[in-house]
C-alpha positions as CSV (number, residue, x, y, z in Angstrom):
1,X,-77.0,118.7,-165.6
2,X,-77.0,122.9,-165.8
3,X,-73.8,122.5,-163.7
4,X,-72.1,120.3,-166.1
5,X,-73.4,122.5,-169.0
6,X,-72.2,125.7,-167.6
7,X,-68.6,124.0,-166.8
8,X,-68.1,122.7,-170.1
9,X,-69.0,125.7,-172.1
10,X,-67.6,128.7,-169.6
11,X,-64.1,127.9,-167.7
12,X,-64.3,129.7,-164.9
13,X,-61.1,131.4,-164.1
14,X,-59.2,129.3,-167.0
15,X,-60.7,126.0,-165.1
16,X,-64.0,123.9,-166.4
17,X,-64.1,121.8,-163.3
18,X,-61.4,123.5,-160.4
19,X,-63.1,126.7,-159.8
20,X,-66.8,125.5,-159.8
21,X,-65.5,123.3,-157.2
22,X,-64.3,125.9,-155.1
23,X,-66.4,128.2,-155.7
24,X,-69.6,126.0,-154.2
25,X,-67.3,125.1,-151.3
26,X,-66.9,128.2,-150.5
27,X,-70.6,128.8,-150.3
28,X,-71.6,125.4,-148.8
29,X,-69.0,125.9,-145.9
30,X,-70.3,129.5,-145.6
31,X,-73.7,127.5,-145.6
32,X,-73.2,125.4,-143.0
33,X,-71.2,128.4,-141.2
34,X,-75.0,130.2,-141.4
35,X,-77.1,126.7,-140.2
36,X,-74.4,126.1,-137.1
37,X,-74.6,130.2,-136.2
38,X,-77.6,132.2,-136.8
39,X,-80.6,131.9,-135.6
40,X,-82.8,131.0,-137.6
41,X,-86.6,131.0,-137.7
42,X,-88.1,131.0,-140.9
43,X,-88.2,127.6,-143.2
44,X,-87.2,130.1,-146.6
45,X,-84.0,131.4,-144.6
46,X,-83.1,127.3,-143.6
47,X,-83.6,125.9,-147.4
48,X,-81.8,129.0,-148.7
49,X,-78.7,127.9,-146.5
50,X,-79.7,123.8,-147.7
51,X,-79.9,124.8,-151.0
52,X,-76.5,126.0,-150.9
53,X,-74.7,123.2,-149.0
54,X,-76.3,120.8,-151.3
55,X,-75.2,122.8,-154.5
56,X,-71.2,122.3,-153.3
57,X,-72.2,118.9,-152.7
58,X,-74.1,118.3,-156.3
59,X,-71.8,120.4,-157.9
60,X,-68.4,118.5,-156.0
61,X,-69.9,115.3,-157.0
62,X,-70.4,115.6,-160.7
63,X,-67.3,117.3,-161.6
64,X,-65.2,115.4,-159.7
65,X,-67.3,112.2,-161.5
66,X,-66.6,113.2,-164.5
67,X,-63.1,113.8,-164.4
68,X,-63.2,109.9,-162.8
69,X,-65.1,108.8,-166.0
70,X,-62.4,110.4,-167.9
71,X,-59.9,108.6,-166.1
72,X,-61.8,105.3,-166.9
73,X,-62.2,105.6,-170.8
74,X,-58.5,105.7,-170.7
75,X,-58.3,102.6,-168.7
76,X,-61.4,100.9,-168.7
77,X,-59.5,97.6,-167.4
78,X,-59.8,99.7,-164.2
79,X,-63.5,101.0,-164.4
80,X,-65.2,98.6,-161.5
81,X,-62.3,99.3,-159.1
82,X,-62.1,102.7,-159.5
83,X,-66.3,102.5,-158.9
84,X,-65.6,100.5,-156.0
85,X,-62.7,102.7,-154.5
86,X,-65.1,105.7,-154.7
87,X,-68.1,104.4,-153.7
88,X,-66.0,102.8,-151.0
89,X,-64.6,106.3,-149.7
90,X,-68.2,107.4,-149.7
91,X,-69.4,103.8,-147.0
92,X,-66.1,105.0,-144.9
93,X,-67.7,109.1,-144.4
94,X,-71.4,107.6,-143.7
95,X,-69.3,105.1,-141.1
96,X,-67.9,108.5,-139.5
97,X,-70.9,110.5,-139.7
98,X,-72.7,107.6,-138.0
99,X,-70.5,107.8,-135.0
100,X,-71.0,111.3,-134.5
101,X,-75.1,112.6,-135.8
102,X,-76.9,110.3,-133.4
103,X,-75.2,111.1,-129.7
104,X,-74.8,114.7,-130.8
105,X,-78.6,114.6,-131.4
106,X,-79.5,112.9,-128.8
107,X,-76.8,114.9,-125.8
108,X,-76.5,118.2,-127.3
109,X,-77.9,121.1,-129.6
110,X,-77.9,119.1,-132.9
111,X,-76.5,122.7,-134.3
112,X,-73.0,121.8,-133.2
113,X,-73.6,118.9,-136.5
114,X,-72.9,122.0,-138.8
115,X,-70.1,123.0,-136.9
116,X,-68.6,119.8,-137.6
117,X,-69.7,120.1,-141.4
118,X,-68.2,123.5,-142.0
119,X,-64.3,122.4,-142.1
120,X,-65.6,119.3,-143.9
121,X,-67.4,121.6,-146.5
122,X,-64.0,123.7,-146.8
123,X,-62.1,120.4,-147.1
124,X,-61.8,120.2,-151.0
125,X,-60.9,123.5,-151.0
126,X,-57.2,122.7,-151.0
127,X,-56.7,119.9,-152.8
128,X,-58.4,121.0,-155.7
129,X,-56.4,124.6,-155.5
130,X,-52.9,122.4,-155.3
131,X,-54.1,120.3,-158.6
132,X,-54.8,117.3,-157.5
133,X,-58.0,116.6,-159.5
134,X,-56.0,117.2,-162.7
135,X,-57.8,120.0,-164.5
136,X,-55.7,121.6,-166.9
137,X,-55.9,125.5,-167.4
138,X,-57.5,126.5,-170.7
139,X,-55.2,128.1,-173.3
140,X,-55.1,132.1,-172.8
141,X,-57.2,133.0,-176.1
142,X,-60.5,130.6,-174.6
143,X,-60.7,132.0,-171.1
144,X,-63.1,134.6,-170.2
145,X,-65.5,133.2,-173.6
146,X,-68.0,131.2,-174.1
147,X,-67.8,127.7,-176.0
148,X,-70.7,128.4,-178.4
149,X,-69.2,126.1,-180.4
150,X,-69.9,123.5,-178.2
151,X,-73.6,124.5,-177.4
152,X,-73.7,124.1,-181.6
153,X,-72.6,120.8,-181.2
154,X,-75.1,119.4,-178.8
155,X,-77.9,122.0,-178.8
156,X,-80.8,119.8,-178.0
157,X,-78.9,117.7,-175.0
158,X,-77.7,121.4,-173.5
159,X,-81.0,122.3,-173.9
160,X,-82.5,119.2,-172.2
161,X,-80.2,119.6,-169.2
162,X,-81.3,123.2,-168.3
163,X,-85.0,122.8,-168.8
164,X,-84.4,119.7,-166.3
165,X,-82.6,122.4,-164.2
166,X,-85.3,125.1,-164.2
167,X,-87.6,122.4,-163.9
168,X,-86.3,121.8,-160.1
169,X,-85.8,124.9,-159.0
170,X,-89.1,125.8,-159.8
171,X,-90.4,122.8,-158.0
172,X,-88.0,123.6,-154.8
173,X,-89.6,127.3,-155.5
174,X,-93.3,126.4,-155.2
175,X,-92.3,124.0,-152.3
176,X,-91.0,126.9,-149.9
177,X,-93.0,129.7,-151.4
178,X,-96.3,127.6,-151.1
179,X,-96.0,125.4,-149.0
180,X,-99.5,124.3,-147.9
181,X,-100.2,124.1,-151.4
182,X,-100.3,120.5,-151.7
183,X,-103.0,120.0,-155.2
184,X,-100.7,122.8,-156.7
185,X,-97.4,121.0,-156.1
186,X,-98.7,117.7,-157.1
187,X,-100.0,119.4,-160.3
188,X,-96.4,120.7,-161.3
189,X,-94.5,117.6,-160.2
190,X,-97.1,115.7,-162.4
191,X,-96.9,118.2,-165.7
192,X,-93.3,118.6,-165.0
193,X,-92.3,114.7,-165.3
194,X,-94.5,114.2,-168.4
195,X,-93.3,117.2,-170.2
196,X,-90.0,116.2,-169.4
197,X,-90.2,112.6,-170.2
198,X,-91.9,113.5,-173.5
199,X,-89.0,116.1,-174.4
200,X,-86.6,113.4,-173.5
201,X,-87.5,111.2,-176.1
202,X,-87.6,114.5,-178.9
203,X,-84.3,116.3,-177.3
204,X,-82.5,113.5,-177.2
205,X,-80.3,110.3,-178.5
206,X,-82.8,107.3,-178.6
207,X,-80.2,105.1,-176.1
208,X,-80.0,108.4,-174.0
209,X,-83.6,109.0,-173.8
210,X,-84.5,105.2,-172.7
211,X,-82.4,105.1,-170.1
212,X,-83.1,108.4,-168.5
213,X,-87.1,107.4,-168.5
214,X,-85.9,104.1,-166.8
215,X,-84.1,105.5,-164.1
216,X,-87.2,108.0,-164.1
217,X,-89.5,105.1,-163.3
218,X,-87.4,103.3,-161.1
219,X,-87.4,106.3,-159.0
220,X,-90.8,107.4,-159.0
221,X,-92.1,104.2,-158.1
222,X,-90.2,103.4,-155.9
223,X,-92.3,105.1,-153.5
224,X,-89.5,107.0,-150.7
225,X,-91.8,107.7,-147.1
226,X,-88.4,108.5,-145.7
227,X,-89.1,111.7,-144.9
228,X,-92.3,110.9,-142.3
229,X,-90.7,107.8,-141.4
230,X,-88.3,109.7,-139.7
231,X,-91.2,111.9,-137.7
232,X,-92.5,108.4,-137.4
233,X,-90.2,106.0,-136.3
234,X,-88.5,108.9,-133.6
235,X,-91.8,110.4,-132.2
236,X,-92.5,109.5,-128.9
237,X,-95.4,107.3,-126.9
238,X,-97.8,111.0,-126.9
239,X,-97.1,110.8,-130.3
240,X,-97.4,107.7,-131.6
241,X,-98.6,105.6,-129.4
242,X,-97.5,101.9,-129.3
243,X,-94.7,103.1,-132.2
244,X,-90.8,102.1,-132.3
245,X,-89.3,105.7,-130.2
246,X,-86.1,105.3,-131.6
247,X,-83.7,107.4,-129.8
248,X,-81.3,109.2,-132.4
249,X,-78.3,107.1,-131.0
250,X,-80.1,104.5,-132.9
251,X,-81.6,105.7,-135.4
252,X,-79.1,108.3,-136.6
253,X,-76.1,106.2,-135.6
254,X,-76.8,102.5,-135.3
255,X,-78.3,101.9,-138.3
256,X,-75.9,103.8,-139.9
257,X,-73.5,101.8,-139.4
258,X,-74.1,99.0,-140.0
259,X,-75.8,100.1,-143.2
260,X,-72.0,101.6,-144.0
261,X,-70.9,97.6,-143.2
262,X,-73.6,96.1,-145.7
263,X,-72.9,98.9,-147.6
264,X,-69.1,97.7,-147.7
265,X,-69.9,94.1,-148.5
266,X,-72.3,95.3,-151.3
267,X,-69.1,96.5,-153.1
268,X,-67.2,93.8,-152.3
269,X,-69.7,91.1,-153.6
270,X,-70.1,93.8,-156.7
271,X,-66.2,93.9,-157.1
272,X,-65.9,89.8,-156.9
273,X,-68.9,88.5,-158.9
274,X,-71.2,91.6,-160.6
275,X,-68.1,93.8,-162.1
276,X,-69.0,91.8,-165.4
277,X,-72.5,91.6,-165.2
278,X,-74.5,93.8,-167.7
279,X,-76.4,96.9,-167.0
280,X,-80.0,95.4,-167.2
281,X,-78.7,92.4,-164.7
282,X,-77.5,94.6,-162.1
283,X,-80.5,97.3,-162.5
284,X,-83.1,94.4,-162.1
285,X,-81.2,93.1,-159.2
286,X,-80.7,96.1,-157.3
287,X,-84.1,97.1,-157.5
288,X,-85.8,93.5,-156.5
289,X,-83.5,94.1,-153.6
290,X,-84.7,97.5,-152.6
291,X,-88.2,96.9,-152.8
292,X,-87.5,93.6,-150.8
293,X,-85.8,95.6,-148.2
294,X,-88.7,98.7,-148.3
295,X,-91.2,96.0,-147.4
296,X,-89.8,95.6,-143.9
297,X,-90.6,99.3,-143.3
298,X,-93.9,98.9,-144.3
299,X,-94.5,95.6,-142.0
300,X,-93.0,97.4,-139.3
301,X,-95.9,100.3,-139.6
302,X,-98.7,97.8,-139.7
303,X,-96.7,96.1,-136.5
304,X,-96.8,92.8,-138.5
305,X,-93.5,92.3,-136.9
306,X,-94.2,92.5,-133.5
307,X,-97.3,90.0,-134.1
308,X,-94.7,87.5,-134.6
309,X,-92.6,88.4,-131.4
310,X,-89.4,90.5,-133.4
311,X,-88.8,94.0,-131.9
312,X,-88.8,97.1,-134.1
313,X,-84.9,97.3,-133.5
314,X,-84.2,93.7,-134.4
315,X,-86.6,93.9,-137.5
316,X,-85.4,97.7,-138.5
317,X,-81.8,96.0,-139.2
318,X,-83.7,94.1,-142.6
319,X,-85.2,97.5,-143.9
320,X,-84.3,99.8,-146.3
321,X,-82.2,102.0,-144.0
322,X,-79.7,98.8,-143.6
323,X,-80.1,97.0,-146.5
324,X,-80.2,100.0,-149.2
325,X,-76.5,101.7,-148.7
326,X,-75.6,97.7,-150.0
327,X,-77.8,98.1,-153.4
328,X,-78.2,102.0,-153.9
């Protein structure tokens, strides 16, 4: 949201959307440059160099969605395709990353995976200097100046996004600065989500607000053990004895793919029978599906499924890794 705020009220040399764009490349490739070259050995030093890759890739992904949406009001016969075209661009780069994270994981230094990122990072560099995301140049008298005018317009909304903003990067802050804190983290997550929820509903348009606490609650109960499923499902018999030990081949790769194939046919059964549906259809949907599909995970930790004779590998390919990229 700051990102979108700052592009639409400061054009960065002359452009509101070109030179953010390169300008977090530039840093995210440098990023990745850092993660694939330096040695590094403290966890502040690897989020800084995270932090920064995932700005370019924030920061690449709302502009350039934006200037999409644009395209859509002025078509709107054309709005599901042009969903579906992107979103099936996006399946085709988790196909090829899938081909390559897992066996480099699992044969070599999993550094050389940032190598590989870092003319992948620089790839939008081009494109977007050559004009091919269609962002006009502002007239000579508005670069260099701020759009106050705009801020006047929609103070509260502006003012929404960058408490949001400083919100998380206060949160991300106390996470790396603190990190054994756990009470202290949970505190400010906790007072952070109710504060914002609560401004939400004063800072904002009544539609606006309703939504945003939807997809608020959709996401925080949705509870994501991702992160020490990973630790879990990988570690080995001295670790967790009796567990899956997926190798990263599998894990990393596999899965990934065919999660990119589910997640193909998921846009082509939204293209063919759910490009009409409305909102609250396809929201309900999509989340009966994902908790469906999170349940498998879960039955895989108690071993439920190897009670009943399925493998973890055979009974992985129904959880959420697979079945999500269909629904997300």
């Amino acid at each position: 949201g700051a990102i979108g705020v700052l592009s639409d009220m400061y054009p960065l040399w002359g452009y509101h959307k070109a030179s953010y764009i390169i300008a977090s490349a530039v840093m995210g490739s440098l990023a990745f440059f850092g993660l694939a070259s330096l040695p590094i050995s403290t966890p502040t030093g690897a989020a800084a160099l995270f932090f920064l890759a995932n700005l370019e890739i924030a920061t690449a992904d709302l502009l350039c969605e934006g200037r999409y949406a644009t395209k859509m009001q002025e078509k709107p016969a054309t709005g599901s395709m042009m969903v579906s075209y992107v979103w099936g661009l996006f399946q085709m780069g988790a196909l090829v990353a899938a081909l390559l994270v897992g066996p480099l994981a699992d044969q070599t230094n999993p550094k050389y995976v940032f190598w590989i990122c870092v003319p992948l990072a620089a790839s939008i560099i081009l494109p977007v200097a050559w004009g091919y995301l269609g962002d006009e140049k502002v007239a000579p008298e508005k670069r260099g100046k701020i759009d106050w005018a705009l801020a006047r317009e929609h103070p509260m909304i502006m003012a929404y996004c960058l408490t949001m903003a400083a919100a998380a990067l206060g949160n991300a802050a106390l996470d790396t600065i603190l990190f054994d804190w756990h009470k202290l983290q949970f505190v400010y997550a906790v007072g952070a989500a109710i504060a914002l929820s609560v401004l939400a509903f004063r800072w904002l348009p009544k539609q606006i607000a309703r939504c945003n606490f939807y997809m608020f609650l959709s996401s925080v109960l949705y509870v994501n053990l991702s992160g020490s499923q990973d630790f879990w499902f990988t570690a080995d018999e001295k670790c967790v004895p009796g567990g899956p030990a997926f190798d990263y081949t599998y894990y990393n790769s596999y899965t990934w793919i065919v999660g990119a194939v589910t997640g193909w046919l998921g846009i082509v059964l939204f293209q063919a029978t759910m490009s009409n549906w409305p909102f609250r259809r396809l929201f309900w949907v999509t989340t009966l599906l994902q908790v469906l599909a999170s349940a498998f995970d879960l039955l895989i930790i108690a071993r439920w499924n190897i009670s009943v004779g399925i493998s973890d590998k055979v009974f992985y390919m129904f959880g959420d890794a697979v079945i999500g990229p269909a629904v997300g």
